[in-house]
N, C-alpha and C positions, 0 to 999 in steps of 0.2 A: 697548632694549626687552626686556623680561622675560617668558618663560613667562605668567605672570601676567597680563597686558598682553593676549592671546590669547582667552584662556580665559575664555569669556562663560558656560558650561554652570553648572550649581551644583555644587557640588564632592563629592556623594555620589556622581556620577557614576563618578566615579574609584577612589574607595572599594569601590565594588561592584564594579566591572571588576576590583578587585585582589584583593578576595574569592573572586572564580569560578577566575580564572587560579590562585590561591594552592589553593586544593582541589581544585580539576581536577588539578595537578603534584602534590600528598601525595599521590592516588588514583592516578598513573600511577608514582608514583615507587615505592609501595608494591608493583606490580609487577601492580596490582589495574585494572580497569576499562577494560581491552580492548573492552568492548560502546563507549565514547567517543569510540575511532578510529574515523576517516571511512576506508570503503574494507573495513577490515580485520574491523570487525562485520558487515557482507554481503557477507564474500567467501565462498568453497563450504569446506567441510572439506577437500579436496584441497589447496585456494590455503592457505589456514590455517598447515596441516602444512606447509607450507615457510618458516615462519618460527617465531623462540624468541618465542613472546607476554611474557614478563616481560623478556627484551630489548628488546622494541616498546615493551612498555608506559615501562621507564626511559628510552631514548630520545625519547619524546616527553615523560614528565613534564619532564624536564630541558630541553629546550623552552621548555616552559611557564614552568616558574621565571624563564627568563632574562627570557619576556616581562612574568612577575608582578613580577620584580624592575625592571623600568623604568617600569612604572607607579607601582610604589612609590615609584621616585626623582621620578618626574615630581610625584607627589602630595605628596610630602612637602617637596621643594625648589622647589616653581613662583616662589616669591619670588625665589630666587638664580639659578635657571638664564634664560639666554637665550634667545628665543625659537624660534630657530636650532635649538637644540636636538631640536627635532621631528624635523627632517631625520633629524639624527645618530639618534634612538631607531626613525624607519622606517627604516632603512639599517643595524639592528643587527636590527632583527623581521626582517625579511628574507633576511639572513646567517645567521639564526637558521633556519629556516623549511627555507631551501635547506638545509643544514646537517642537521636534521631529516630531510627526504626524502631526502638522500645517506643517511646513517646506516640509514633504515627501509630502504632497496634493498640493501645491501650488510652491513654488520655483523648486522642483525638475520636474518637468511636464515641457515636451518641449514645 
């Protein structure tokens, strides 16, 4: 059974999800759009200052990318990939994710 074989939504679906994720990562990668972090855009100026915001911000573009890029693969190969595969892409968003919140607690802290 194939990806494909799944996938009842119309397929702009995907497209668009890989649109957001894909410009959301350029604008965090850029070092720009700190107000898009959950948490970190209503935290006080105190909580702020203890952390490098263009380190946050690349931290989580890079996130982003890894989730933009598996949409991408899912969109573009749903013919050839296995069904299965869903698993494997939550089970790497996830990794990703933890990964992320490791990174925002520790690396990004001045």
């Amino acid at each position: 059974m194939k990806l494909a074989d799944i996938s009842h939504g119309p397929d702009w679906i995907v497209w668009a999800v890989f649109v957001v994720f894909a410009i959301l990562s350029v604008i965090l990668l850029s070092g720009h759009g700190s107000g898009l972090i959950a948490g970190y855009n209503t935290a006080s100026k105190e909580e702020k200052a203890k952390y490098n915001e263009k380190r946050l911000c690349r931290t989580m573009g890079a996130g982003m990318a890894v989730i933009a890029l598996l949409v991408l693969i899912s969109g573009l190969l749903e013919d050839l990939l296995p069904a299965g595969f869903v698993y494997v892409q939550l089970g790497i968003i996830l990794a990703d994710v933890v990964v992320m919140i490791i990174l925002s607690h520790t690396v990004c802290k001045k």
